[in-house]
N, C-alpha and C positions, 0 to 999 in steps of 0.2 A: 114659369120654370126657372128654376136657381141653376146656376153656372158653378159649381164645387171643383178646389183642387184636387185631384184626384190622381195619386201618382199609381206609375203600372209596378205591378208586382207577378213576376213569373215565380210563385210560390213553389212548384214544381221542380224546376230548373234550380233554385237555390237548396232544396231540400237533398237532389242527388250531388250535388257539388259539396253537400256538406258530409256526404256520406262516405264519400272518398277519401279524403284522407283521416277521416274516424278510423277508416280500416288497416292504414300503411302506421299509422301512428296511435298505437291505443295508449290510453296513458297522458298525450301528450294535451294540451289545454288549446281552442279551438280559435284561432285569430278571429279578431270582428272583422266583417265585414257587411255592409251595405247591400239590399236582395235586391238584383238585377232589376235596374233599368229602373231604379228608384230616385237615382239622381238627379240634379238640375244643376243649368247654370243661369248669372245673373249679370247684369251690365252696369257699372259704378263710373262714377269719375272715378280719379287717380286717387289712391287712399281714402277711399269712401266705406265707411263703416262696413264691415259682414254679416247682417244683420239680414238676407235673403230680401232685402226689399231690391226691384230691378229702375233705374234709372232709365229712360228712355229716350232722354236729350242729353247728348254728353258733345265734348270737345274730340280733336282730331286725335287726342290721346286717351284712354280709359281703360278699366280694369276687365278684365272677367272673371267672374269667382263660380270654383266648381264647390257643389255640394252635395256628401250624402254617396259619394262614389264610394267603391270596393279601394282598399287600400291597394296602391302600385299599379293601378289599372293607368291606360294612357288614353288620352285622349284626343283625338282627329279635329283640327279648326279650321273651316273655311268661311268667309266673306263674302257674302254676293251681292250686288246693286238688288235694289227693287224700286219699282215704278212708283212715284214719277219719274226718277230717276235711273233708271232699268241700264241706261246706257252709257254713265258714267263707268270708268275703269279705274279698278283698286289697286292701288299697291298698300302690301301689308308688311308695316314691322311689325313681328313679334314671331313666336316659334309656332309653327304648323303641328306639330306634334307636343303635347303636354302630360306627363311622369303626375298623376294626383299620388298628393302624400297622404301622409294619417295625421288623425286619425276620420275613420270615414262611416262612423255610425249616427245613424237616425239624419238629420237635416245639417250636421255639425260641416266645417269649413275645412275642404280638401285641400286645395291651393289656389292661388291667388294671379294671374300674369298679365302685364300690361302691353296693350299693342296702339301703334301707333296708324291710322289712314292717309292717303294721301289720294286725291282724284284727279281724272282729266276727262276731257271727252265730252264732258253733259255739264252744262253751269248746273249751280247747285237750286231744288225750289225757293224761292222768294224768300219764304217764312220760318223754313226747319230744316234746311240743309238737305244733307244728304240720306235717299233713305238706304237703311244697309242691314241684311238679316246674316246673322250668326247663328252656323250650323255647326256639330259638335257630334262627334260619333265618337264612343267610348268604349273599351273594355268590359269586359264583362254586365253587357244591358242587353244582349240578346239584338242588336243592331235598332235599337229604339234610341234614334239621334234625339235630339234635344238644340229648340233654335232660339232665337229671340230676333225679333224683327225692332229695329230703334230709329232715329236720328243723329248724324254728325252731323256738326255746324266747321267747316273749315272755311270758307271764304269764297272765291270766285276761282274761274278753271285759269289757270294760266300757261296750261301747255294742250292746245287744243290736237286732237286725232292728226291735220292734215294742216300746220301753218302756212306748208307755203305754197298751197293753192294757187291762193291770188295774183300772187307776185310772174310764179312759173306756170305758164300755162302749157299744158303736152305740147299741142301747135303752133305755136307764135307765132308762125309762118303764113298761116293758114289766111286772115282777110288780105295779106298783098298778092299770093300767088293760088289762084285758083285753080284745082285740076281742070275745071270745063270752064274756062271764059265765055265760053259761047251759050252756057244753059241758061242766063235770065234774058236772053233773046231767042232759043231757038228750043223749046219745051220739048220734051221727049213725046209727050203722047197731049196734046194741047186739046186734044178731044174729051179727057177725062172730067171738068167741072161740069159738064152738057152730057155726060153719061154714064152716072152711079153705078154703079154693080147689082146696088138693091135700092134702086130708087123710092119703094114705099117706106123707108127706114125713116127720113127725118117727118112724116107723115100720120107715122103710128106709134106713138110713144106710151101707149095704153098695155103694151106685152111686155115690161120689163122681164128680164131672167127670175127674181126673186120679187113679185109681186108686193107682198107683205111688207118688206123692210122700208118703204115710204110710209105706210101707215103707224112705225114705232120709230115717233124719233127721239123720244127718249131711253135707244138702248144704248150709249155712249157714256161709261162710266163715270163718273164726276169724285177725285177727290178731294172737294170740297162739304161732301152730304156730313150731314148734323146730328146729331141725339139730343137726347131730353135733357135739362137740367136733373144733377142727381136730387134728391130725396135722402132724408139721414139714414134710409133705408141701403143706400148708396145707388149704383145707376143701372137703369134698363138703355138696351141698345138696342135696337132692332137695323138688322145690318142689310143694306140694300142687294138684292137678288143677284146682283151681276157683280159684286165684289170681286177682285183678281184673286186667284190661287196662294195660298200662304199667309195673306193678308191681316184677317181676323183671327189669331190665336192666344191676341194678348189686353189686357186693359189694365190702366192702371189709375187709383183712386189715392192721392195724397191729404192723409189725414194727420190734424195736430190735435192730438189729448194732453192732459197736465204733465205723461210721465214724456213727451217727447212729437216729432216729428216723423212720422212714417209713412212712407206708400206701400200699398199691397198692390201686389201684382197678382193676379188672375190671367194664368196661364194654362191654354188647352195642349195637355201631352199626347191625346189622340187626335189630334189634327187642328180644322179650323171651326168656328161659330158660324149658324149663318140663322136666318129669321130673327126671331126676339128673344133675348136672354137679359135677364134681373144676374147683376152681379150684389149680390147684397154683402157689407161686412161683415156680419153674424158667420156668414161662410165662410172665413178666411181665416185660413190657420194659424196663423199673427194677431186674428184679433184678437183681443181683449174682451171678454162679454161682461167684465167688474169694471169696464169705463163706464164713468157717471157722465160725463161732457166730452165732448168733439166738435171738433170744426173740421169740415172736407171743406179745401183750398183748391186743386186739381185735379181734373180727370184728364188721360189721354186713351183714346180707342183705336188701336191697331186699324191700316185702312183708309184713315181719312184725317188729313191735314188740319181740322177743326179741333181746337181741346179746349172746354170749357174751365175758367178763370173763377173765381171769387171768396166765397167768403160763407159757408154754410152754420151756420152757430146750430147744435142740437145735444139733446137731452136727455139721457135716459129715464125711461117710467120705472126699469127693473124687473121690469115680462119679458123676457126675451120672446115668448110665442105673438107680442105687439109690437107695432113699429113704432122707431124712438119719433119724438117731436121736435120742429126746430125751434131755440128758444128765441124769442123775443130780442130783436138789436138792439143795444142804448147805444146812441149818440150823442155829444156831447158839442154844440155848436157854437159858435161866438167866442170862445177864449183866442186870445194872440198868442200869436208863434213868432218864433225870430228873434232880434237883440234891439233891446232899448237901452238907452243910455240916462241916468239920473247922478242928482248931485247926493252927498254924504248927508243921512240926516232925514231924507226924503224917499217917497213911497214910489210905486210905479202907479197908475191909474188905474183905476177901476175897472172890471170887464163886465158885460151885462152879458148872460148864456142863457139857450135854451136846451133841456133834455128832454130826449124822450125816451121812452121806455126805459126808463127808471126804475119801477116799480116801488115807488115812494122811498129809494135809497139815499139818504144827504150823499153831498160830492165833498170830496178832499182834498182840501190845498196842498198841496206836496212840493218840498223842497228838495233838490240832490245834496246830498252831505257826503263828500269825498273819502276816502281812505287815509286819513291823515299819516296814518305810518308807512304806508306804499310811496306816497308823495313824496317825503321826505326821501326815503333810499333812493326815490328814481327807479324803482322795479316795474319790469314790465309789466304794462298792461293796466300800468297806474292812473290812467286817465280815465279809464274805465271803471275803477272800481271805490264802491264804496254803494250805498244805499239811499233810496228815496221814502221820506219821513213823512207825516202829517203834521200840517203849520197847524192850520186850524180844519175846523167842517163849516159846510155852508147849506143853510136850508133851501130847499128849491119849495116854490109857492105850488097850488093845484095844476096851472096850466105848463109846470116845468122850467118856468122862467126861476132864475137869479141871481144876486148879485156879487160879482167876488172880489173881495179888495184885501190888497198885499198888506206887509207889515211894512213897517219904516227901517231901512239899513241904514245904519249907523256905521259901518265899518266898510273902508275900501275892498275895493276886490269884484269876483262876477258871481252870481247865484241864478241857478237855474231851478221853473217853477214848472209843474204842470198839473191839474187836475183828471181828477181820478174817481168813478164810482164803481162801488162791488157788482160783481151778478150773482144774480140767486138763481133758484131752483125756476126761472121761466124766464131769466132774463141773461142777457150777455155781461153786461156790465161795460166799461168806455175807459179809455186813457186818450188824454188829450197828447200833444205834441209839445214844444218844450218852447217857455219864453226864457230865453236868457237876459238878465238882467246886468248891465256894470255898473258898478259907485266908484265914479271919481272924487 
């Protein structure tokens, strides 16, 4: 089963809203608006592109952007803790009530407002901070709020519920002056260890009240439970039975293609996931089905503190009715990284490398060659800029092995080198890391 965005539309309700002032106003040209309860909102860092992708680890400061709203509609923001964290307490900068501007058709950007959190009460989880869902009740959507469930990472609690517990205790008084000095010598009813009430009780422990619940002791939720590695299909979750309320309504899959960096968010607007569901990116409204290549780096799954890391290299075949392939990694091993120092006149030493998954493509000695006219002015961002060339190519043998050796500098100064092979149509392709070179 495929997991589709699927925004609610009260087709109904916008068609008599639009009837209305057709009739007080004939003549008059008919403002756009957005059909109820088609909107969303999205969680960014601070100035983070508007682009409907949802960020789901952000700082104690971040944006929320509405979209797709009715022009002038407002909209209602609340904050609430969620477990593991359930029992931290918020304090919220930013406005509780938000005025969306225009324009507000199709998926386009309402407005934009940043709020800041602050917590106390509950230290934050180990790994991802704080968890925190944002709810949002709008204008004209027919009361269909709109949430997002994420992480803030702010730091540790430093103003806990009750600091001064320890110090003030209610009775202070209490072990020098005893109401009954006389009780640990003179026991009220000194009969009772010699005469239970229900003396076959510690005898039969075979009648508990709920029988069953010794026999499941795995029904105590764990948010540490896992999913599959994705697939360039993108990822199946199958979400454990006893998941908490609200929890599973969001996934998010961070994909790099040539035109850029994007995550898609896979967001349930009628509620939560639960069983097994294939989020594939052919379903995602953002995607691209004219990407030739991709690489998924991130997933995160609403739910559960586990988010899988790496590095997916895949391909398309140009079926979309088949699923794409992942290509082939090349690695590139044994070249030096870091700064050597050589005298004027003289080479740096030889590297001996091995590749794999090549696919019989030569590697490329590549040098950085500066901006020389950036340098000169001193404009920003001049140490960055300029472009990396091809010294020379270097054949690699059958088993991927070869050998690569610099040129001789003649000229003071630093020069930074690193090797390079293409990917093709099954393979990744590699860039090594950078040896920097000085000539004294």
């Amino acid at each position: 089963m495929r997991a589709r965005l699927v925004p609610t539309v009260a087709a109904a309700t916008v068609a008599a809203a639009a009837l209305v002032p057709a009739l007080g106003l004939v003549g008059a040209p008919a403002a756009s608006a957005a059909p109820a309860g088609s909107g969303t909102v999205k969680i960014a860092e601070v100035g983070g592109a508007p682009d409907e992708s949802n960020d789901p680890h952000v700082g104690c400061s971040f944006d929320v952007q509405w979209y797709g709203y009715q022009r002038g509609a407002k909209s209602a923001v609340e904050f609430e803790s969620q477990a593991p964290t359930k029992d931290a307490e918020i304090t919220v900068t930013g406005p509780k009530t938000v005025n969306l501007g225009a324009p507000a058709t199709g998926s386009q950007l309402n407005t934009v407002r940043t709020y800041t959190l602050a917590f106390r009460g509950e230290a934050p989880q180990a790994n991802q901070g704080y968890h925190v869902k944002l709810s949002t009740d709008t204008e004209g959507t027919g009361g269909n709020k709109k949430s997002k469930v994420f992480w803030v990472t702010c730091g540790d609690v430093t103003d806990p519920t009750d600091p001064g517990t320890p110090t003030d205790p209610t009775d202070p008084g209490t072990p020098t002056d005893p109401t009954d000095p006389g009780t640990p010598t003179d026991p009220t009813d000194p009969g009772t260890p010699t005469d239970p009430t229900d003396p076959g009780t510690p005898t039969d422990p075979t009648d508990p009240t709920d029988p069953g619940t010794p026999t499941d002791p795995g029904t105590p939720f764990s948010w540490d439970w896992t999913y599959d590695d994705p697939t360039c299909a993108g990822v199946s979750v199958d979400y454990p039975a006893n998941i908490p309320d609200g929890q599973a309504n969001d996934v998010n899959i961070r994909v790099q293609t040539p035109a850029g960096t994007k995550t898609l968010n896979f967001h349930n607007n009628q509620g939560t996931w639960s069983g097994t569901h294939a989020f594939d990116l052919a379903d995602h409204a953002q995607w691209d089905p004219a990407t030739a290549s991709y690489h998924i780096t991130w997933v995160q799954v609403g739910g559960t503190n586990y988010h899988w890391q790496g590095d997916l290299a895949c391909v398309t075949d140009g079926d979309p009715s088949t699923a794409d392939t992942p290509l082939t990694e090349t690695e590139v091993e044994g070249f030096r990284t870091g700064t050597t120092t050589i005298n004027r006149g003289s080479a740096p030493g030889s590297d001996s490398v091995v590749v794999d998954g090549n696919d019989d493509q030569d590697l490329q000695l590549q040098v950085w060659t500066p901006d020389a006219s950036r340098t000169a002015a001193g404009a920003a961002g001049a140490a960055s800029a300029g472009h990396w060339s091809t010294v020379r190519t270097v054949s690699t043998t059958a088993d991927g092995s070869a050998r690569v050796t610099f040129p001789k500098l003649t000229k003071k100064g630093t020069f930074k080198y690193r090797l390079a092979v293409a990917g093709t149509d099954t393979t990744t392709g590699d860039t090594t890391g950078t040896l920097t070179v000085r000539v004294r």
